[in-house]
C-alpha positions as CSV (number, residue, x, y, z in Angstrom):
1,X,-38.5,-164.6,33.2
2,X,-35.0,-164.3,31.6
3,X,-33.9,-161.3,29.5
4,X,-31.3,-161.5,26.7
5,X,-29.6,-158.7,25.4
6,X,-27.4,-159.2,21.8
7,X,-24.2,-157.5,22.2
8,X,-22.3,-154.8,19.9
9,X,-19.1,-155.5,19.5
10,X,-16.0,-155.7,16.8
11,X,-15.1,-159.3,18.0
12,X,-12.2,-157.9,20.8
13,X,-14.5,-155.2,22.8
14,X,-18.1,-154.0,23.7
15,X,-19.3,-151.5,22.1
16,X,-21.0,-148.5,24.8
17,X,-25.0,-149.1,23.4
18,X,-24.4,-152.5,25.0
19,X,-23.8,-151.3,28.3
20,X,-27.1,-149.1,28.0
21,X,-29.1,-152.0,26.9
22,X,-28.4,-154.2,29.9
23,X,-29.7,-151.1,31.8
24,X,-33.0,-151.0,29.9
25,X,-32.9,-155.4,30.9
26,X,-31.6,-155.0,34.3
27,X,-34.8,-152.4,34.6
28,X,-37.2,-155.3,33.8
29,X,-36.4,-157.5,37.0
30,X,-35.7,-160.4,35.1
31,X,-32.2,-161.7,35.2
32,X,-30.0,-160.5,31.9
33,X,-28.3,-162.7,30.0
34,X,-25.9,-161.2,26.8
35,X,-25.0,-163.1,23.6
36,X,-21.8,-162.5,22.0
37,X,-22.0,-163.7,18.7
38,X,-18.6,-163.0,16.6
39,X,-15.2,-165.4,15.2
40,X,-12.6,-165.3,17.9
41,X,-14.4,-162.9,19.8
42,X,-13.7,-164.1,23.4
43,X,-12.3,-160.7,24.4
44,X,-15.0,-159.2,23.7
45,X,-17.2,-162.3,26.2
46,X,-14.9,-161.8,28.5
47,X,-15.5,-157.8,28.9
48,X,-19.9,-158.7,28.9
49,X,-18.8,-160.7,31.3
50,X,-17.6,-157.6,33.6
51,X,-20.5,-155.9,33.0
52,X,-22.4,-155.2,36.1
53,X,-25.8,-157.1,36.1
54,X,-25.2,-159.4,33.9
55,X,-25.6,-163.2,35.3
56,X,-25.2,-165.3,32.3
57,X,-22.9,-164.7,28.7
58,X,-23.7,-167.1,26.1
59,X,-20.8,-167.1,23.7
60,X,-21.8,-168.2,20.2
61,X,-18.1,-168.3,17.9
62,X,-18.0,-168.9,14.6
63,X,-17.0,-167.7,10.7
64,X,-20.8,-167.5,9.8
65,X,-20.8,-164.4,12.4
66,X,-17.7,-162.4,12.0
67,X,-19.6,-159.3,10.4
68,X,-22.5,-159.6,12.1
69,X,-24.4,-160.4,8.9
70,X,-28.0,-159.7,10.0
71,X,-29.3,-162.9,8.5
72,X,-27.1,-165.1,10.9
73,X,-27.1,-163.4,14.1
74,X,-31.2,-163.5,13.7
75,X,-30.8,-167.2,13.0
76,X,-28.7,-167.3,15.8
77,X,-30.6,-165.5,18.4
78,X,-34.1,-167.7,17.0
79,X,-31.6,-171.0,17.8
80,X,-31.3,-169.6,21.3
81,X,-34.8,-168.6,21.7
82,X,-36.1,-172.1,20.8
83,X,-34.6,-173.9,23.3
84,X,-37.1,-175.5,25.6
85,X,-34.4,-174.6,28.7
86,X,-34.1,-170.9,27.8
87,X,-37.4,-169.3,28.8
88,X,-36.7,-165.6,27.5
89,X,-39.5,-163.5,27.6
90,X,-37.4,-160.1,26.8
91,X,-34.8,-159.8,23.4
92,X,-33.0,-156.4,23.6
93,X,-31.3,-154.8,20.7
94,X,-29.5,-151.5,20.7
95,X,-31.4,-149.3,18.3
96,X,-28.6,-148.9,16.2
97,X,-28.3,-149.5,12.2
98,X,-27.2,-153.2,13.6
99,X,-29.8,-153.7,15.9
100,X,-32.6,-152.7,14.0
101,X,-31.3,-154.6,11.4
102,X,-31.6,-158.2,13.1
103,X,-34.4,-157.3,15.5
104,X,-37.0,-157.4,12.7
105,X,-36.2,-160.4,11.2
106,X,-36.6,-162.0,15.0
107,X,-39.8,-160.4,15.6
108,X,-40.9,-161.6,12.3
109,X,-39.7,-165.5,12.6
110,X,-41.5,-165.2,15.7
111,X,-44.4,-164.3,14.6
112,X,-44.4,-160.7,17.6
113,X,-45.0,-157.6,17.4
114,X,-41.8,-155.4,17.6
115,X,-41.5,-152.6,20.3
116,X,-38.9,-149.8,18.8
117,X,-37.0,-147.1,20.6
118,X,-38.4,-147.6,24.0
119,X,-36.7,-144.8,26.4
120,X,-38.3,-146.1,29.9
121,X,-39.3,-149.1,31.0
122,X,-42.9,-149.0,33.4
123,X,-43.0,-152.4,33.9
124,X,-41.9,-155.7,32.0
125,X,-45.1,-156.0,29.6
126,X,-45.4,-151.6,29.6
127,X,-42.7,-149.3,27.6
128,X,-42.4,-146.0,26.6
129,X,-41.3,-144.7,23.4
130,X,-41.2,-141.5,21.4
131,X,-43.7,-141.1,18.8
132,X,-43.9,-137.9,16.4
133,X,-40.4,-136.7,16.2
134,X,-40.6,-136.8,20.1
135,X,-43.1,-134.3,20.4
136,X,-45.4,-137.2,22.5
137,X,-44.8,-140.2,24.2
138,X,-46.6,-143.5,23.4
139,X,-46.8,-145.8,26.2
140,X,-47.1,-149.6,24.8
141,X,-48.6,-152.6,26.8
142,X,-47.6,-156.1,25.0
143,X,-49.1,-159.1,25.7
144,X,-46.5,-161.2,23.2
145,X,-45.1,-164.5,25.3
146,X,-41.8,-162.9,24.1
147,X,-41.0,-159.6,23.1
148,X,-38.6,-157.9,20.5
149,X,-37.3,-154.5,21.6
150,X,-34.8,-151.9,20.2
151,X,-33.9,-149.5,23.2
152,X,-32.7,-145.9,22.5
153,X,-29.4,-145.4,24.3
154,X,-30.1,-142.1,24.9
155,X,-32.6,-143.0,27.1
156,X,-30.4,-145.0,29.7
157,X,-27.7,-144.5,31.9
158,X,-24.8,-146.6,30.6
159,X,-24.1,-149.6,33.1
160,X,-21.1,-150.4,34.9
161,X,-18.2,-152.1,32.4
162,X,-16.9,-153.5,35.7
163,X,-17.6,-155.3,38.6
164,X,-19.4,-158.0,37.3
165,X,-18.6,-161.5,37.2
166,X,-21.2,-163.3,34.8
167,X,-20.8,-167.3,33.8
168,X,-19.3,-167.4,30.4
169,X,-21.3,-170.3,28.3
170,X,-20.1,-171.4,24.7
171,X,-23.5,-172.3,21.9
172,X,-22.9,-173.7,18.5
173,X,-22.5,-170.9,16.0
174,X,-25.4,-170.9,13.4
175,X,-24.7,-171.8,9.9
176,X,-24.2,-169.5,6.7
177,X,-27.7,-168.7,5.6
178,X,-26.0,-168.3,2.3
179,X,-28.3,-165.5,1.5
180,X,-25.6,-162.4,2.0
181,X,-22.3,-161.9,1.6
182,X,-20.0,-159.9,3.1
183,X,-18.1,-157.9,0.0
184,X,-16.5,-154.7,2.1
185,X,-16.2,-152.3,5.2
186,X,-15.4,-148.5,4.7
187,X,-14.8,-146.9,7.7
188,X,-14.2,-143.5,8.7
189,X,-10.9,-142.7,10.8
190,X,-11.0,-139.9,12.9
191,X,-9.1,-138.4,15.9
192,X,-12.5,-137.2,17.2
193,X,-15.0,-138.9,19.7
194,X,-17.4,-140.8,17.8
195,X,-20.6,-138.9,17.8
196,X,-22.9,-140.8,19.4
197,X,-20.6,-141.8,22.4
198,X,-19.3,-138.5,22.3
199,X,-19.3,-136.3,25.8
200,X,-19.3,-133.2,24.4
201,X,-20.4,-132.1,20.4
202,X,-20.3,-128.8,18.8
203,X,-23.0,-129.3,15.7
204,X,-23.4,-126.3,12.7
205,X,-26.3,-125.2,10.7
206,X,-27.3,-123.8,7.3
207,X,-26.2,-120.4,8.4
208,X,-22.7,-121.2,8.1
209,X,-23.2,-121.1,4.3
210,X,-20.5,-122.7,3.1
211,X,-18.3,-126.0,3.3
212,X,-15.2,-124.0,4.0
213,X,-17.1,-121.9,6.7
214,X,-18.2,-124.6,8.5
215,X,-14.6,-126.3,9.0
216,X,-13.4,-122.2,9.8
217,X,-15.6,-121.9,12.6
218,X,-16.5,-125.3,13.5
219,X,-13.6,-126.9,14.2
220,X,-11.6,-124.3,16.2
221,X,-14.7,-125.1,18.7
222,X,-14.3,-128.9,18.7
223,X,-10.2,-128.9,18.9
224,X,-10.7,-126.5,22.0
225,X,-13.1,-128.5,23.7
226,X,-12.4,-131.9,22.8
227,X,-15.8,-132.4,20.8
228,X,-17.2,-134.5,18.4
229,X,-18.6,-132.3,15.2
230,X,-22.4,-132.4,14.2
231,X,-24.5,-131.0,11.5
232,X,-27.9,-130.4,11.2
233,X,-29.8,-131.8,8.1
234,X,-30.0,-128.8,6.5
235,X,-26.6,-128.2,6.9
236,X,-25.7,-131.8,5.5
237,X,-28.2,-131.2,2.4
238,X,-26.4,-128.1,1.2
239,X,-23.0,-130.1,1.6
240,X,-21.2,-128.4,4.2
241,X,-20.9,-131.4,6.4
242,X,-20.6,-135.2,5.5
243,X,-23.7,-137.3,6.1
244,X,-22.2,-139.3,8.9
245,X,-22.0,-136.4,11.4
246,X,-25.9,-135.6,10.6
247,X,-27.8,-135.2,14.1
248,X,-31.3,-135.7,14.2
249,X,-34.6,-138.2,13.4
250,X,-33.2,-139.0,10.4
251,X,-29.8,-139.1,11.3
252,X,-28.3,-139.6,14.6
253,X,-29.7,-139.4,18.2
254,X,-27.3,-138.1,20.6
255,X,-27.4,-137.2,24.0
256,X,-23.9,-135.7,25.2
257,X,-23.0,-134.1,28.5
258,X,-23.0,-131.0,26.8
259,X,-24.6,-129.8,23.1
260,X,-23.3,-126.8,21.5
261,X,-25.9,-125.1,18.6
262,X,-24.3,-122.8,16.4
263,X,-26.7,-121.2,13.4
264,X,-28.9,-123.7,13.9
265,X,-32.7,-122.7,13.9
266,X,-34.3,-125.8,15.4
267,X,-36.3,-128.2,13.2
268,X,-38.5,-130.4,14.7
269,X,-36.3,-133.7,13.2
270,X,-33.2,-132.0,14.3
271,X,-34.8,-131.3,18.1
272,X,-35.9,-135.3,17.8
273,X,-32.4,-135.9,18.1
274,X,-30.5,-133.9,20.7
275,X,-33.2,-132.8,23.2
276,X,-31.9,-135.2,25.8
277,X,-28.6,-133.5,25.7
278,X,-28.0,-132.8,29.3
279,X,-27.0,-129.0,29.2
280,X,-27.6,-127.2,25.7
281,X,-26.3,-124.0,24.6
282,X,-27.8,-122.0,21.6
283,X,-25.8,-119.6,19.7
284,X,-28.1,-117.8,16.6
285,X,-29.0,-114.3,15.8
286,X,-32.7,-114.8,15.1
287,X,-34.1,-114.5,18.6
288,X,-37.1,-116.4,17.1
289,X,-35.2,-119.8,16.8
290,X,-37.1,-122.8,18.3
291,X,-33.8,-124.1,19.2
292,X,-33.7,-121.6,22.2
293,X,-37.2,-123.1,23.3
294,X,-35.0,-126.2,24.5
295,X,-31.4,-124.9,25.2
296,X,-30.6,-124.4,28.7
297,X,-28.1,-121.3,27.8
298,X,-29.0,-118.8,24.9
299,X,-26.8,-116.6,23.2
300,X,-28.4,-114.5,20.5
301,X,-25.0,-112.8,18.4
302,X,-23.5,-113.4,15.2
303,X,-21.8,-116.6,15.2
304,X,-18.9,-115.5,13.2
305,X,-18.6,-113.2,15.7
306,X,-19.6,-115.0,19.0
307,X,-17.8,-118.5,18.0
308,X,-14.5,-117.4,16.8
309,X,-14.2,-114.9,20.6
310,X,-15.5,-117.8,22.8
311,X,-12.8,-120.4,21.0
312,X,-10.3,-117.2,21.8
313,X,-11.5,-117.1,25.6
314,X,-11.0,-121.0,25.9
């Protein structure tokens, strides 16, 4: 019983939802294996390698997988899982716009059912995963020879970067399916922590009102305490914040060392995707707010008022 975990990377490092993913493998008692599949990406080998855990890297270099085109990286994982000498039973993804981008297309080529979002693993066929904007918990038995899984970062402690000192193997790159291209990359620059790897965020809501509010009051907060900025969808729909720093079900799922709420009331999508914060702190006048049902600190005020005195006493 052999797990392998795909890696995120940018072809020189690993990218954090790795790390947590070799956790969620490492939990499964089988021995963890990692595929690095980039162009001139033996940096970013070399620092799987360290990972703690890990026995095996199989380095897979090649053009055809510089940008992580979904179609290739599936063919190359499938090339991998189809050799006689392999025997994986487990394929992790991170649950991240990459990840749940190839892990389909494997599940389907392999004809499996696909087990999304796990958060805890009860044994190597039995996972748990969130079901109804995290207001339940399914647990899932599979009886698939191999199974497909996206784990939720949140859900795991990050493993050690160092320490380890895994055999780094090379496998022939797959070839250009030919049916994508890769035309362009945007990418947003920004002094902050990004979001989901962020330690601490400071997120706004609706009640800000405005665009120009939001950045008043918002972030003063952030600079003070070295935060990432969030939003909630609401506030993102009326345009106060960008769509990227959108926290929630349908955005992104964060779970931060500490989670700052300022005006917002608590949706059930927006709860979905910050509960697991480890301390939460509520600022919102209504005393009604659901958002004070899960924060461990409450501060009912004004937060024009309450926000712009707390930055002061920082």
């Amino acid at each position: 019983m052999t797990s392998l975990v795909i890696a995120e990377h940018d072809n020189a490092s690993i990218k954090g939802a790795t790390l947590n993913t070799v956790t969620a493998a490492v939990a499964m008692g089988a021995e963890v294996h990692v595929l690095v599949a980039g162009h001139h990406a033996g940096a970013a080998a070399a620092a799987a390698a360290q990972i703690a855990g890990v026995s095996k890297v199989i380095h897979a270099d090649g053009a055809s997988l510089e940008v992580g085109l979904a179609e290739n990286v599936a063919a190359q994982v499938l090339a991998l899982i189809s050799n006689s000498a392999s025997n994986y039973t487990h394929i992790l993804f991170p649950a991240t716009a990459a990840g749940k981008n190839v892990a389909p297309r494997v599940a389907a080529k392999l004809d499996v059912g696909q087990i999304s979002d796990i958060t805890q693993v009860d044994s190597p066929d039995t996972f748990e995963r969130p079901i109804y904007a995290g207001n339940a918990i399914a647990t899932v038995q599979s009886t698939d020879a191999v199974k497909v899984i996206t784990v939720r970062t949140t859900g795991f402690d990050a493993a050690a970067s160092t320490g380890g000192s895994a055999a780094v193997e090379t496998a022939a790159a797959a070839t250009d399916s030919g049916k994508s291209s890769f035309v362009g990359r945007e990418v947003t620059k920004s002094d902050r922590p990004e979001l989901t790897a962020a330690k601490i965020i400071v997120s706004g809501g609706r009640a800000l009102g405005s665009s120009e509010k939001f950045d008043e009051v918002m972030i003063p907060l952030a600079d003070k305490l070295g935060a990432a900025i969030g939003a909630s969808r609401a506030a993102v729909d009326a345009g106060y914040a960008a769509n990227d720093l959108q926290v929630g079900q349908t955005g992104k799922i964060v779970a931060p060392q500490l989670y700052v709420a300022c005006g917002i009331s608590g949706a059930i999508q927006h709860l979905a995707g910050m509960k697991d914060s480890k301390v939460i702190v509520a600022i919102n006048k209504d005393p009604e707010a659901p958002i004070f049902s899960v924060a461990d600190f409450g501060l009912e005020a004004d937060l024009f008022v309450a926000v712009p005195e707390l930055v002061a006493a920082l």
